[in-house]
N, C-alpha and C positions, 0 to 999 in steps of 0.2 A: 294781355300778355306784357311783361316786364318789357326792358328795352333790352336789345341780343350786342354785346360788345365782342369787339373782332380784333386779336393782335396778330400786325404782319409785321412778321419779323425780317429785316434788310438781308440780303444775300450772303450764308454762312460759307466764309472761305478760310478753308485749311483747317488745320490743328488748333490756330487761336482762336478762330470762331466758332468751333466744336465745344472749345473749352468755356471760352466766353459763354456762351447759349447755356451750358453745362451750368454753371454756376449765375447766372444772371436771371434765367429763365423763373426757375421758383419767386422770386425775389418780386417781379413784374407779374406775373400769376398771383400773387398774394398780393400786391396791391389793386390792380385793375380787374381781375376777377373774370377774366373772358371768358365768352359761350366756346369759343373758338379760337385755334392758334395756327397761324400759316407763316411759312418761314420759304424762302427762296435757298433750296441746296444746289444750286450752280456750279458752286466752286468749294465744294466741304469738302472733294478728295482731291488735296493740293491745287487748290486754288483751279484747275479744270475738269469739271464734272464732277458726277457723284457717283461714288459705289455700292454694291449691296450692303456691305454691314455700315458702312455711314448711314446710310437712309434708315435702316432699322436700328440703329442706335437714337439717330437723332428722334426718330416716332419714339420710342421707350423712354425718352427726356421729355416729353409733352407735347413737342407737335403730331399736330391735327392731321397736315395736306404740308405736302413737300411738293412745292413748281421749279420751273427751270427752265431751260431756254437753249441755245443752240448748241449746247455740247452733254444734253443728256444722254446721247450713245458713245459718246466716251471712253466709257467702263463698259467691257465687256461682260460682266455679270449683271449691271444693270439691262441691260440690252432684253436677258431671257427674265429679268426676276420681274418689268415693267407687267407684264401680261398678268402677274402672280397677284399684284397687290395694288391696292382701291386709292392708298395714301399718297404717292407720290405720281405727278402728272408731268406728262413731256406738250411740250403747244401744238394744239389742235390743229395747227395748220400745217404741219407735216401730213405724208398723202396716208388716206384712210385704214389702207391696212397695216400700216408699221407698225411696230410695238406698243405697247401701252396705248394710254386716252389719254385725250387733251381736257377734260373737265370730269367734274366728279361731285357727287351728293353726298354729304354730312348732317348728321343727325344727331342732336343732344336737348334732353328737355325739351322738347316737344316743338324745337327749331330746325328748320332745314334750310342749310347753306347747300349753295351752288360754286364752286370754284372754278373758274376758266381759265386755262393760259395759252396767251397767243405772242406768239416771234413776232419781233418787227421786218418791217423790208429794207433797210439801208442797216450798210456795213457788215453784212454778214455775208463775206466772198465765200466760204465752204458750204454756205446750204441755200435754197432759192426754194422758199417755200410758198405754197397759196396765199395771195392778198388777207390779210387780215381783217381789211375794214369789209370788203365782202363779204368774209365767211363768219363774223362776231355776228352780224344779224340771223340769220341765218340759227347759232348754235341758242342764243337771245330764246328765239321763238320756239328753238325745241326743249328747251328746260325753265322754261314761265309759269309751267304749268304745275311744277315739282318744287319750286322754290323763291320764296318770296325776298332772302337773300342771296345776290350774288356779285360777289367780288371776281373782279380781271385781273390777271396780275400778265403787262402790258411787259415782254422782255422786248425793248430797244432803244438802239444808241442815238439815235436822232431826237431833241425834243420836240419838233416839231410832229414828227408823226405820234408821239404822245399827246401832244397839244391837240391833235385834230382826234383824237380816238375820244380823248374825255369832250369835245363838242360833238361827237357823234353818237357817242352814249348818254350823255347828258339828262338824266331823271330815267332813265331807262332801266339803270342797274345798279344796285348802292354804292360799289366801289370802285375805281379802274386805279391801278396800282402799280407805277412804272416802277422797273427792274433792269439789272443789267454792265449802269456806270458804277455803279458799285460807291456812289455819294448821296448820301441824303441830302436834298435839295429843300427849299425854305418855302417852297408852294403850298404846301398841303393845304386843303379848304372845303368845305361844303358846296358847292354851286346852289344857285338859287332852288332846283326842281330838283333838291337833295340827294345828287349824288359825291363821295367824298373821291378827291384825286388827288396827288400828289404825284410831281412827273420823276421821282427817283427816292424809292425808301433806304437807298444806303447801303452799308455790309456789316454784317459783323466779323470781328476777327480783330488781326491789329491796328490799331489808328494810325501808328506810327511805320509805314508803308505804302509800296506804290499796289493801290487795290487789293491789299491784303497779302500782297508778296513783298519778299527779303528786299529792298533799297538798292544793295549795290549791283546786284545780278541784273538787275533792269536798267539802272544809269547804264552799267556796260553794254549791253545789248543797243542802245539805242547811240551812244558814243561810237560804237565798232562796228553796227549794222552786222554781228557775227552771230548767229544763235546759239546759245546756252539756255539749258533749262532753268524756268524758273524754282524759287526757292519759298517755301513759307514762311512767313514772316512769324513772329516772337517775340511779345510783350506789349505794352499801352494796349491792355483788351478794351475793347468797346463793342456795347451790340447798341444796331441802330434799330429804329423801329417805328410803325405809326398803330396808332390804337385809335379805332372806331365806334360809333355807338348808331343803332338805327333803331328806328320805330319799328312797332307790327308791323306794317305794311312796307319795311326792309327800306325805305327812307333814309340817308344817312341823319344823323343830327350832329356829329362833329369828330372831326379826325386831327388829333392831336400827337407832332413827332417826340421821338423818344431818344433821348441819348444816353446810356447806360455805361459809363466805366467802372471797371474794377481794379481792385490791389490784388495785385498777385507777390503771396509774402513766400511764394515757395524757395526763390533762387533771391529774395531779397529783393527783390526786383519791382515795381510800383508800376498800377499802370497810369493813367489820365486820372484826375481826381480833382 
């Protein structure tokens, strides 16, 4: 069997990253040629959470598997639509009977992926979910048997508890895939017992923004300690992203990051280039 390449695409937030993914997406599909496409929809409906026609727009654009992280009940329609559909996963460490599942199996050409996502435990004061590093073994052992690839996609804000999750998985499972800060970080690497990590795949959306929101609506926010909604930011699209490659035996053999800008000639406007 060929070798199964895997693009994870950085966390899509708002209308730039919708649009970004939109027009970048074929472009990386035709070059790198993946088995498989995983994109983090966190923040696609205004930069917190995701909604139903988001998630099934962005599937209708080429992704595979949509993950996410502490604010995928959010959206009230995502909430009843999770139960409905295979594609989009909330972290497994939310308690057993809530909506949706935290992992899921994918099948193309005669390959089966395994996707897992699990919440980290620091900085998240609105939710207090199951220890992660407990229960990733645990989910490890009940889907080894189904899939000989399997990527984590790790949502949290501390790098150290990503530091210790890729030493705890380490040759166990091809990929552990941090998510969340919303910056793609310069880690990315193979480990020796072939599995690929990277402690932050990045966002897509605009570069030129604070995590993919409007600049001035957040200086003032943190200037006036007043709250105001945030704003989506517009314009310097970039999608970030890492692309992986494993052997038969779901091995990584190399994970390579991606920076993708685009010209946006619509309003005259240019992004990063």
């Amino acid at each position: 069997m060929a070798e199964t390449g895997i693009l994870f695409i950085g966390e899509i937030v708002g209308k730039s990253g919708i649009y970004a993914l939109k027009n970048l997406l074929p472009k990386l599909k035709e070059r790198y040629k993946p088995d498989f496409v995983i994109a983090n929809g966190e923040g696609a409906t205004g930069g917190f959470g995701i909604g139903m026609s988001h998630a099934v727009y962005l599937h209708k654009l080429g992704v595979d598997v949509l993950t996410s992280g502490e604010r995928i009940y959010y959206k009230r329609d995502m909430v009843s639509f999770l139960d409905k559909t295979a594609y989009v996963l909330r972290p497994a460490n939310y308690p057993w009977d809530n909506p949706g599942r935290g992992w899921g199996f994918y099948s193309r050409n005669e390959r089966t992926l395994a996707v897992i996502n699990m919440l980290g435990m620091s900085g998240f004061a609105r939710v207090h979910l199951a220890n992660p590093f407990l229960m990733i073994r645990d989910v490890i052992e009940r889907i080894s048997e189904r899939a000989k690839y399997v990527v984590l996609d790790f949502h949290a804000s501390a790098t150290a508890e990503k530091e210790t999750m890729f030493q705890l998985l380490d040759g166990k499972i091809t990929a552990v895939i941090g998510t969340h800060t919303r910056v793609l970080t310069a880690d990315a690497h193979v480990t020796e017992r072939g599995t690929a990590v990277v402690t932050d795949v990045g966002r897509t959306g605009s570069n030129f923004s604070v995590g993919g929101l409007e600049p001035s609506t957040e200086i003032k926010k943190f200037l006036t300690q007043v709250h105001e909604y945030s704003k989506d930011a517009w314009g310097s699209f970039q999608l970030q992203a890492v692309f992986l490659k494993a052997d038969e035996n779901g091995r990584a053999l190399k994970i390579e990051r991606i920076v993708e800008n685009l010209e946006d000639n619509r309003n005259g406007g240019k992004g990063n280039s």
